[in-house]
DRENDO-1510 file (C-alpha; in Angstrom, 1 decimal, always signed):
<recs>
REC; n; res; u; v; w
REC; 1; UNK; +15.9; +14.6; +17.5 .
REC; 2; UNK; +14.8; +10.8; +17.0 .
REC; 3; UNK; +17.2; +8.7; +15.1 .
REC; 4; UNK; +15.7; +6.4; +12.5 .
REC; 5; UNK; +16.0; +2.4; +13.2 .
REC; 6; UNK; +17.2; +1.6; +9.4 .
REC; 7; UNK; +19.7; +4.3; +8.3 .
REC; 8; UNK; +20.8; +5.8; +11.5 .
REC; 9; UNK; +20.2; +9.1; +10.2 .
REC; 10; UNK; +19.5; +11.4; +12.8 .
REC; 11; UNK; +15.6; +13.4; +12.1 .
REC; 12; UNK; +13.6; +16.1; +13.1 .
REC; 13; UNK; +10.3; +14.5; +14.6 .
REC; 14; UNK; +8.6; +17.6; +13.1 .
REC; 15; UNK; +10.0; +17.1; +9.5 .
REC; 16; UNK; +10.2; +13.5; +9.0 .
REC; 17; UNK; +9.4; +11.9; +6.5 .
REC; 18; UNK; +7.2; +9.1; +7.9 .
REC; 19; UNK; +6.7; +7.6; +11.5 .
REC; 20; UNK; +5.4; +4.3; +12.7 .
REC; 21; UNK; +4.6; +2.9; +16.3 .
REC; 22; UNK; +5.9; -0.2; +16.9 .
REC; 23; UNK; +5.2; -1.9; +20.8 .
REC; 24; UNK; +4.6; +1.1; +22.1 .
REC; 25; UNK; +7.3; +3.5; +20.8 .
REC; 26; UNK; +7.5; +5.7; +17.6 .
REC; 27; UNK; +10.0; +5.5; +15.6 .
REC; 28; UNK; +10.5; +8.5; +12.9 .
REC; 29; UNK; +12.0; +8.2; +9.8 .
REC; 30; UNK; +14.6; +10.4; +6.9 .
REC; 31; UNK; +12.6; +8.8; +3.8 .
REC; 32; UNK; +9.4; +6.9; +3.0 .
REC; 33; UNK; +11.2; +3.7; +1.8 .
REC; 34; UNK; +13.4; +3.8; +5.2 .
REC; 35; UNK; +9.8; +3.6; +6.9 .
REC; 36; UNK; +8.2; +0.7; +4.2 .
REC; 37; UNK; +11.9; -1.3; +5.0 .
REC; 38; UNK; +10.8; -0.6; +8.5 .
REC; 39; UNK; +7.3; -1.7; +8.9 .
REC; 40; UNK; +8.4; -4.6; +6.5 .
REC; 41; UNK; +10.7; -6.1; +8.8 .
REC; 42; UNK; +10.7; -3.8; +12.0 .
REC; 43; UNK; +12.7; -6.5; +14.0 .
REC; 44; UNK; +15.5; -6.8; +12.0 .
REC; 45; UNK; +16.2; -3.2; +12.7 .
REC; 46; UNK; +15.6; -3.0; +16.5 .
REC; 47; UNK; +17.8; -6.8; +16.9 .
REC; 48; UNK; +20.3; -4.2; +18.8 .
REC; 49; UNK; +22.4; -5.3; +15.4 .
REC; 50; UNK; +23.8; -1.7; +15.2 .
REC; 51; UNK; +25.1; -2.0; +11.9 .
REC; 52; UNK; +23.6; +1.5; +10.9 .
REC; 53; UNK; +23.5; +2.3; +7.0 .
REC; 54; UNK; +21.5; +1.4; +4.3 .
REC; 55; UNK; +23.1; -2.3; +4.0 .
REC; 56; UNK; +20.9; -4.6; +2.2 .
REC; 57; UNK; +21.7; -8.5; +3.6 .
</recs>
């Protein structure tokens, strides 16, 4: 199981909905926009700011 960087949400790397490499690692994702949010902004997510949930500053 991978755990996607915006939701939290734990996901099966076989059935997720979207993946993206980022420095070397791959990060998997529950839902397309939780990848776009993602690839928008990947450092906001990986910060170590582990406030998990769709919150929207």
């Amino acid at each position: 199981m991978a755990k996607d960087p915006v939701c939290g949400m734990e996901v099966q790397e076989e059935t997720a909905a979207g993946k993206s490499e980022y420095e070397g690692q791959t990060y998997y994702f529950c839902a397309p926009g939780c990848k776009a949010a993602f690839d928008k902004e990947p450092e906001k997510y990986l910060s170590g700011d582990d406030h998990s949930g769709h919150h929207h500053h």
